[in-house]
C-alpha positions as CSV (number, residue, x, y, z in Angstrom):
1,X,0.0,0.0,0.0
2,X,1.4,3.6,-0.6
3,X,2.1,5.7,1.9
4,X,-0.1,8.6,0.4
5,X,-3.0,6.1,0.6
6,X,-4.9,8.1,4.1
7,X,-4.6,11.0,2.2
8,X,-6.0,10.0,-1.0
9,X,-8.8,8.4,1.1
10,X,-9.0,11.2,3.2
11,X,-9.3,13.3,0.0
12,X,-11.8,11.2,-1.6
13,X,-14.1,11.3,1.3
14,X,-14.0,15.3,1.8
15,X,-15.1,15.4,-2.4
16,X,-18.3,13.1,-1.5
17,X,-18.9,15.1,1.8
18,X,-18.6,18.4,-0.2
19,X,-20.9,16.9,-3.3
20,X,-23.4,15.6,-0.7
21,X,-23.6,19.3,0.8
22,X,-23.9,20.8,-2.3
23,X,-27.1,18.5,-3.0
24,X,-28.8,18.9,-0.2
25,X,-28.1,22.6,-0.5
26,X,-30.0,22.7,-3.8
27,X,-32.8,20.5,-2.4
28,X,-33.2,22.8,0.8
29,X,-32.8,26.1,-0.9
30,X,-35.9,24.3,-3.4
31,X,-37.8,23.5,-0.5
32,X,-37.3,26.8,1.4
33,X,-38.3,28.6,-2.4
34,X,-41.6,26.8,-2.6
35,X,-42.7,27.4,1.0
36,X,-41.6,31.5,0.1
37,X,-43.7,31.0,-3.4
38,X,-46.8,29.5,-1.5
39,X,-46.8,32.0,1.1
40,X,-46.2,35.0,-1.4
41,X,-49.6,33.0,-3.0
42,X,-51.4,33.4,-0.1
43,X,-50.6,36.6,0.8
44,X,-51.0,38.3,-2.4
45,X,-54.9,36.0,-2.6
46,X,-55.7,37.6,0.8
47,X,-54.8,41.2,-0.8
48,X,-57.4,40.2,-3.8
49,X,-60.2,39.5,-1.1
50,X,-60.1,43.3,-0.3
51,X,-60.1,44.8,3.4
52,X,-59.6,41.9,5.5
53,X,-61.1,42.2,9.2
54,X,-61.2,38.8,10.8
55,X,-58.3,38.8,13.7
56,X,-57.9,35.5,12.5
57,X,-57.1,36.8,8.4
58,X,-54.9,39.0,10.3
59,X,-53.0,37.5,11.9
60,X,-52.6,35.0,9.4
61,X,-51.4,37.7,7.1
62,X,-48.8,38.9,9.2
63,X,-47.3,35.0,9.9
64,X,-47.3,34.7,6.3
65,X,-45.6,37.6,5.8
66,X,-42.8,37.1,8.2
67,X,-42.6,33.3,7.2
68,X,-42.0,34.6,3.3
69,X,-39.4,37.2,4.6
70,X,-37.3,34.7,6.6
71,X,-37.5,32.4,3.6
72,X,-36.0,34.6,1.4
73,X,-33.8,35.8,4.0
74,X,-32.6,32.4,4.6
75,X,-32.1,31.5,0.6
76,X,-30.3,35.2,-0.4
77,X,-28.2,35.0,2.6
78,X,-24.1,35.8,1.6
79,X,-22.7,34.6,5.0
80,X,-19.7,32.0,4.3
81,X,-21.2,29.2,6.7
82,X,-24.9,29.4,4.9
83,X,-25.2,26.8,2.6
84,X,-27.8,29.2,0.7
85,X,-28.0,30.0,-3.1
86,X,-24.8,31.4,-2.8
87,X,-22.7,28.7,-1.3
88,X,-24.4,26.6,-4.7
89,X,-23.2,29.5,-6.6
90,X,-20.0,29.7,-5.7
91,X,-19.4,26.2,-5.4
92,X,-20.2,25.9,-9.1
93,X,-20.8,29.1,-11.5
94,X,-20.9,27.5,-14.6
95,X,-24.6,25.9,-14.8
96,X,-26.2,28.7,-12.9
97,X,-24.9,31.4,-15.6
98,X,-25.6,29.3,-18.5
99,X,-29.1,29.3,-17.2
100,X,-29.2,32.6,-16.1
101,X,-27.9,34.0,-19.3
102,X,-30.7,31.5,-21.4
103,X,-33.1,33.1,-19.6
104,X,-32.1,36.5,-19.4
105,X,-31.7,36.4,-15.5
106,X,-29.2,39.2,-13.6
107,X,-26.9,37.5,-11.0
108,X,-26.0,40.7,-10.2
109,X,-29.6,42.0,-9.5
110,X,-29.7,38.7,-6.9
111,X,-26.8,39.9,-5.1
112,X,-29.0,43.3,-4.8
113,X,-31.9,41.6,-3.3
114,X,-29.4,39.8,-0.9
115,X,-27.6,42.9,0.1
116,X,-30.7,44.4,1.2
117,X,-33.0,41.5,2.8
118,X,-29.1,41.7,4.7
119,X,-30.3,45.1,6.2
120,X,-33.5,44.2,7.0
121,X,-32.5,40.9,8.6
122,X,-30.2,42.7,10.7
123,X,-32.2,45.6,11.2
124,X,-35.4,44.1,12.4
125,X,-36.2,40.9,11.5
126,X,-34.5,38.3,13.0
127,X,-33.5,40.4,16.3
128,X,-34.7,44.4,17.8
129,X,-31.6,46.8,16.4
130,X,-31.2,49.7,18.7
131,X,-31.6,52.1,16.1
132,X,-34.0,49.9,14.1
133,X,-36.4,49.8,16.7
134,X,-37.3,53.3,16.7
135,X,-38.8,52.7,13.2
136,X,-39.0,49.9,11.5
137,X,-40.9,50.9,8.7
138,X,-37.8,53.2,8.2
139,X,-35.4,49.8,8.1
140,X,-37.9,49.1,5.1
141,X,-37.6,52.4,3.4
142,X,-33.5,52.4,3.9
143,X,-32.8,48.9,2.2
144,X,-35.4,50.1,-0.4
145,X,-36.6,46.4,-1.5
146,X,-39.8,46.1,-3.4
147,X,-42.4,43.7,-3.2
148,X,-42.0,43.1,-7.0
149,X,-38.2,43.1,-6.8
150,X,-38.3,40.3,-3.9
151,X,-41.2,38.1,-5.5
152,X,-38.6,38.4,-9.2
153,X,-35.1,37.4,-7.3
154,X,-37.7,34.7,-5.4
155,X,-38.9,33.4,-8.8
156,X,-34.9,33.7,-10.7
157,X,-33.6,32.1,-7.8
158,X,-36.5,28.8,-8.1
159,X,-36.1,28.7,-11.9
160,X,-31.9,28.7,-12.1
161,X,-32.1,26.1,-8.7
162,X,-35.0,24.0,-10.6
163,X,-32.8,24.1,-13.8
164,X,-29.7,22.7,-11.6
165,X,-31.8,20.2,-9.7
166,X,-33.1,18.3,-13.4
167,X,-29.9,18.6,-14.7
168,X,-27.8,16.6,-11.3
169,X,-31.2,14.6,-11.5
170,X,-32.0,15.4,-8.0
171,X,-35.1,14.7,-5.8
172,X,-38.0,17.0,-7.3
173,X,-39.2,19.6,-5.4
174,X,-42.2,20.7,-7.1
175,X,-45.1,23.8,-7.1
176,X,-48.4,22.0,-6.0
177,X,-51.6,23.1,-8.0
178,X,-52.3,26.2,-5.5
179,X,-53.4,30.1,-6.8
180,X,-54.7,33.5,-5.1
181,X,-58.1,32.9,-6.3
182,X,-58.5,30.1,-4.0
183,X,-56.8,31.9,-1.0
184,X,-59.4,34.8,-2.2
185,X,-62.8,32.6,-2.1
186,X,-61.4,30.6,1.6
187,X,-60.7,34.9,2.5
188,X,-64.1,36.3,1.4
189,X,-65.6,33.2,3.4
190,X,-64.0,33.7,6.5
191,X,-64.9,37.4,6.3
192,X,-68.5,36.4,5.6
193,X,-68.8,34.7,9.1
């Protein structure tokens, strides 16, 4: 037996750790996508139902709404140790610009969207800032992310992660059959009781 053979096996087993992590990084940021997707659905049916005024609608509302935020957070974040869309970006560029250049997607305006849920994450989001308690809505108005900006980096991010995950031939994470006009008729229900 060589006497490089520990390190060739030691070598071998960090390439099948690292490919293992970078799988079940692509699955996780999927999964944590759709549950962003179905929550932005739901939110945007209980907008279509009009005023809501049930406590319950609400407060629903508001869950959803932080839920959809710490979603996204969670997927956009640039930290080193997150194993989010960046970590699978970084750990391979190639497919993830072809894609993004096929479909006319802006890596850059992703990195945007990350720099600012960033802010707001650290603002008020996932903890009370000193200065970002006096006003919040301020933290919003500062990082200057749109609900249309968030929903298109939310939508980029699923497609070029989707695109990746048939190509490696991945477990499927999938959209179930699920629209605002539903969350809009289960809405004006509640409201009529």
């Amino acid at each position: 037996m060589p006497d490089n053979f520990p390190l060739i096996t030691l070598l071998g087993v960090r390439k099948i750790v690292k490919s293992q992590r970078y799988e079940r990084a692509i699955e996780r940021n999927l999964a944590e996508l759709q549950r962003a997707i179905l929550n932005r659905t739901t939110l945007l049916g209980l907008e279509d139902a009009g005023g809501i005024s049930r406590l319950f609608l609400k407060l629903a509302y508001f869950a959803l709404f932080n839920d959809y935020i710490a979603h996204c957070i969670k997927v956009f974040e640039t930290g080193k140790q997150a194993a989010s869309f960046w970590y699978i970006y970084r750990t391979n560029q190639k497919p993830i610009d072809a894609c993004a250049r096929r479909e006319k997607i802006s890596i850059k305006s992703l990195e945007k969207v990350s720099e600012k849920l960033k802010h707001i994450r650290d603002k008020t989001h996932f903890h009370i800032d000193t200065s970002g308690v006096l006003d919040a809505k301020a933290v919003w108005r500062e990082a200057g992310l749109s609900g249309k900006e968030l929903s298109a980096a939310v939508d980029a991010a699923w497609h070029l992660l989707t695109d990746l995950q048939q190509s490696l031939s991945l477990s499927e994470v999938t959209l179930p059959e699920y629209n605002r006009a539903l969350v809009r008729r289960l809405a004006l229900l509640v409201e009529k009781q």
